[in-house]
C-alpha positions in Angstrom: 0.0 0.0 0.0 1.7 3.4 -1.2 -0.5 5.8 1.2 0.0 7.7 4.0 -2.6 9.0 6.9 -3.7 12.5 7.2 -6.4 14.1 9.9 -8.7 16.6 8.8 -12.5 18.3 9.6 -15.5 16.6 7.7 -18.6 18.6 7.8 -21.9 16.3 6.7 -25.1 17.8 7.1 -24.9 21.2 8.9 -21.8 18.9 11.5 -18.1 18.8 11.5 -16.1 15.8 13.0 -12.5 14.3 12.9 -11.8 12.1 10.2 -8.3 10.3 9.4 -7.7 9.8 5.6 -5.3 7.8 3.4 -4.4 9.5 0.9 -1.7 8.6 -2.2 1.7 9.4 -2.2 3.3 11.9 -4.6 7.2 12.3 -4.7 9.6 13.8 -7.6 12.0 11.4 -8.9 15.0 12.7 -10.9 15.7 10.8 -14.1 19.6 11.0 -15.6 20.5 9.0 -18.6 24.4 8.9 -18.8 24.9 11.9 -15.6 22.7 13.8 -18.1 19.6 15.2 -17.0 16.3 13.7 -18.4 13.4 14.4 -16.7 12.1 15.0 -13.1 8.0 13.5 -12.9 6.0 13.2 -10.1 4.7 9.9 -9.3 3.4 7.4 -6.4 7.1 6.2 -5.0 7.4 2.0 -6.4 8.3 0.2 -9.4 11.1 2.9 -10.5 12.6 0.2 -12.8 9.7 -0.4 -14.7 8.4 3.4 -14.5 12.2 4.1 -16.0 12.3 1.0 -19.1 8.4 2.1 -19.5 9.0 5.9 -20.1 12.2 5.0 -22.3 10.3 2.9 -24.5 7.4 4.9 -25.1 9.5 7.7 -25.4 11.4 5.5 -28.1 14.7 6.7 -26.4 15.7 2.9 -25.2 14.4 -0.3 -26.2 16.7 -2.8 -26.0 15.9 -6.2 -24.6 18.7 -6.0 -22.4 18.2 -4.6 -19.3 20.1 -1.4 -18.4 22.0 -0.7 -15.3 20.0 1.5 -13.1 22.0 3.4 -10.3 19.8 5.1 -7.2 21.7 8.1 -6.3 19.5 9.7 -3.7 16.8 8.8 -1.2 14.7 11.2 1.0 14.3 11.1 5.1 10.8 9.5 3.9 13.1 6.5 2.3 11.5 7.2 -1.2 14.7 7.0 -4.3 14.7 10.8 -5.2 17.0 10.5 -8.3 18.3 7.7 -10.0 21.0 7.9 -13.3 20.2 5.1 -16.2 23.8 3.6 -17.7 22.8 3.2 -21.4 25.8 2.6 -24.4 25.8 5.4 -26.3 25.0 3.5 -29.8 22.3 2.0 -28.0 20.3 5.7 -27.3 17.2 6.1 -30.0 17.5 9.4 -30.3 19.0 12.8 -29.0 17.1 12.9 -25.9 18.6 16.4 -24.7 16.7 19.3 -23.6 13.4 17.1 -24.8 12.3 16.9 -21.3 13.9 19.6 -19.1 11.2 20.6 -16.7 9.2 18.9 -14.2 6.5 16.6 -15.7 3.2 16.7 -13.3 1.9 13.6 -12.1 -1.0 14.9 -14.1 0.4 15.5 -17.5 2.7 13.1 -19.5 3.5 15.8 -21.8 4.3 18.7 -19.2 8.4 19.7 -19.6 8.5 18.7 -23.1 10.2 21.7 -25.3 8.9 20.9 -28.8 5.4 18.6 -29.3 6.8 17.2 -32.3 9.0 15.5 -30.0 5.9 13.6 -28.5 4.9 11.9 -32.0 5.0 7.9 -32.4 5.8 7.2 -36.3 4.5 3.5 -34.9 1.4 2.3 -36.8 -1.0 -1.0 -35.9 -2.1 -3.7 -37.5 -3.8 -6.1 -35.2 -6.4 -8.8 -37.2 -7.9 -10.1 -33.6 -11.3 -9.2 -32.5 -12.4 -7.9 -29.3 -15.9 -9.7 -28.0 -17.3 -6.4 -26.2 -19.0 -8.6 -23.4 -15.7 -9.3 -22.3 -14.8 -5.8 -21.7 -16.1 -5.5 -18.5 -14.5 -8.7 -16.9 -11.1 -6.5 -17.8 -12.1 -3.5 -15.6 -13.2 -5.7 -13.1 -10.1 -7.8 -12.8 -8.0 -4.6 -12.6 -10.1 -3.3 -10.0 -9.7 -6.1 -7.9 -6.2 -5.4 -7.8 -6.2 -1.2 -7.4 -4.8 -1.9 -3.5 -3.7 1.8 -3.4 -7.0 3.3 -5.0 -8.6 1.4 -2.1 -7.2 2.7 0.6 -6.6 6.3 -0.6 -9.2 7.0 -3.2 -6.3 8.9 -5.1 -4.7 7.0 -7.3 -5.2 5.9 -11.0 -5.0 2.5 -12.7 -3.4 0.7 -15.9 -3.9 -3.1 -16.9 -2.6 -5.1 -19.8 -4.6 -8.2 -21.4 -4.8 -10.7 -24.0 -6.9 -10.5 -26.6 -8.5 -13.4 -24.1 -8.8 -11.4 -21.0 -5.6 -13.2 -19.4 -4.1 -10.2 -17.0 -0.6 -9.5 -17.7 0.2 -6.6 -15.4 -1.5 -4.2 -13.7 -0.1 -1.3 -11.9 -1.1 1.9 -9.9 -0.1 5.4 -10.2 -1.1 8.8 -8.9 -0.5 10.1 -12.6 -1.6 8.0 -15.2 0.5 8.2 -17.4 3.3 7.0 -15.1 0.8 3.6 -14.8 0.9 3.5 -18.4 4.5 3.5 -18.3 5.1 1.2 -15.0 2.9 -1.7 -16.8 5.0 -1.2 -19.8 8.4 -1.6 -18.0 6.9 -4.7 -16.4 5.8 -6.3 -19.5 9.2 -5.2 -20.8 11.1 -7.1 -17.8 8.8 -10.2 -17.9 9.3 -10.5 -21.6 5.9 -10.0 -22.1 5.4 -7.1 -24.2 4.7 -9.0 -27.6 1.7 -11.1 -25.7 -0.2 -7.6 -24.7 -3.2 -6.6 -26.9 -5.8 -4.6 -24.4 -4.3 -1.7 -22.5 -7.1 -0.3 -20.0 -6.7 2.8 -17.9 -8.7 4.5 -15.2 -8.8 7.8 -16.3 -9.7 9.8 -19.6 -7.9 9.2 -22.6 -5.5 11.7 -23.3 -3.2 12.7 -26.5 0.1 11.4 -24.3 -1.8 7.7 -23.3 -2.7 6.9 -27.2 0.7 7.6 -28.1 2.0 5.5 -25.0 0.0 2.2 -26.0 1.0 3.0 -29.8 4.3 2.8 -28.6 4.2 -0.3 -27.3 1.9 -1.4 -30.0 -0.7 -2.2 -28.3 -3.7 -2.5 -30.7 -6.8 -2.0 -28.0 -7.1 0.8 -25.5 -10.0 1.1 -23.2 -11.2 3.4 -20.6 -14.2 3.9 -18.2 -13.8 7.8 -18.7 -14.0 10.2 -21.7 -11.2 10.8 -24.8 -10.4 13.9 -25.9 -10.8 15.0 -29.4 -6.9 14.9 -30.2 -6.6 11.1 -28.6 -9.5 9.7 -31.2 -7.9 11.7 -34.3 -4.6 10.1 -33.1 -5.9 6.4 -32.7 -7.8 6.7 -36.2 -5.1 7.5 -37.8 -2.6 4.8 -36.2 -5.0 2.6 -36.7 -5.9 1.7 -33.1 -9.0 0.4 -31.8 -9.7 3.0 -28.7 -12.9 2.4 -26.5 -14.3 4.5 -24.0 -16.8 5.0 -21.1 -16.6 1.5 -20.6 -18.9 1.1 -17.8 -21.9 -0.8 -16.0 -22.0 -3.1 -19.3 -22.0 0.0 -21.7 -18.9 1.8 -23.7 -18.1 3.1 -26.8 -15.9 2.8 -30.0 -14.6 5.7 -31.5 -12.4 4.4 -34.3 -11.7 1.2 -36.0 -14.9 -0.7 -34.9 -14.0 -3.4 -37.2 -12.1 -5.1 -34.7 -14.9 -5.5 -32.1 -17.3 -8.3 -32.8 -20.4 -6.8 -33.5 -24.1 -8.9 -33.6 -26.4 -5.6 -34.6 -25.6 -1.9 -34.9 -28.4 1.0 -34.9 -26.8 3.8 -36.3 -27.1 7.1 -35.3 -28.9 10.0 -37.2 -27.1 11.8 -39.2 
């Protein structure tokens, strides 16, 4: 459990009384590739390794199979790492990652510190041929429920789960931002060697710009969530060709673009 206890005054009904919360973490962690500064992000303190081979690979920086050496350089007086330097060969770096990233990213924003948003785009493209059976959809927000041991206890944290085109669970991983869950569950599918087997990403939040072009990364083909997307998320899945669902909730959701991949028995259209 990544919370911590807080007291504070709940007023109900015309009546205050004491309460004692849990509420999620948030720390900064410092990210060097090489001694040179990458990127400082907030996040729930946990799974730095895979938050760190996550962010690399979806920011198509690192993706090697092997795994890199990861040094911790600092901890707080909480005992959370603070900053942590990533030893990567030189030959083995995607791209020129300086000055890319060189503010602090919010635990709220996957795209906050980046200097040009050209640097943000994914050239990846997907071409998945399996079909999703919608009535299976909400088994995967179940099972990823079931496992949100954080959101739980502080109400404050958000989710990410990756699935088989069957429903089988790979990972699953909690975050105060979501994008760093996005990323965490990436890393671990990364350091299981499980990357290739992952066809259903499915996030707690909305669907943002930044999450498309996380799972597009990692070439995930399906991505689900039980809140809204924005406009700039579906133009992005269209036109990568991803299958992106939303509002996926009490047996109900939507599918905003490539529809052909979802089993369908009878569809009303809408008025025009």
């Amino acid at each position: 459990m990544n919370g911590k206890k807080y007291t504070g005054l709940f007023y109900n009904n015309g009546k205050f009384s004491g309460v004692e919360d849990v509420l999620a973490v948030e720390e900064s962690l410092s990210i060097a590739i090489n001694g040179e500064p990458f990127t400082v992000t907030m996040r729930t303190p946990g799974s730095e390794e895979e938050l760190v081979r996550g962010l690399l690979y979806t920011e198509e920086v690192y993706r090697d199979s092997v795994k890199p050496e990861i040094e911790i350089l600092n901890t707080n007086g909480k005992g959370y790492i603070t900053d942590i330097n990533v030893k990567i060969p030189s030959d083995k770096i995607l791209k020129d990652f300086a000055g890319s990233r060189n503010i602090i990213s919010a635990s709220s924003c996957g795209l906050c510190g980046r200097t040009s948003f050209e640097d943000t785009k994914t050239q990846n493209t997907i071409s998945e041929t399996g079909k999703l059976d919608p009535e299976k959809v909400y088994d995967l927000f179940e099972k990823m429920s079931q496992h949100q041991i954080d959101f739980k206890e502080s109400g404050g944290t958000h989710a990410s789960a990756a699935f088989t085109l069957d429903g089988a669970l790979l990972d699953i991983r909690e975050d105060i931002g979501r994008h760093n869950a996005v990323d965490k569950v990436v890393g671990g599918l990364i350091s299981k060697n499980k990357l290739h087997q992952a066809k259903i990403l499915t996030v707690s939040g909305r669907i943002s710009y930044e999450i498309v072009n996380k799972a597009l990364s990692a070439g995930i083909p399906f991505l689900a969530s039980v809140s809204a997307p924005s406009t700039m998320a579906i133009e992005n899945a269209q036109a990568a060709g991803m299958t992106l669902l939303a509002f996926c909730r009490n047996h109900k959701l939507t599918v905003y673009t490539h529809d052909e991949r979802i089993i369908q028995n009878e569809v009303v259209h809408a008025n025009k």
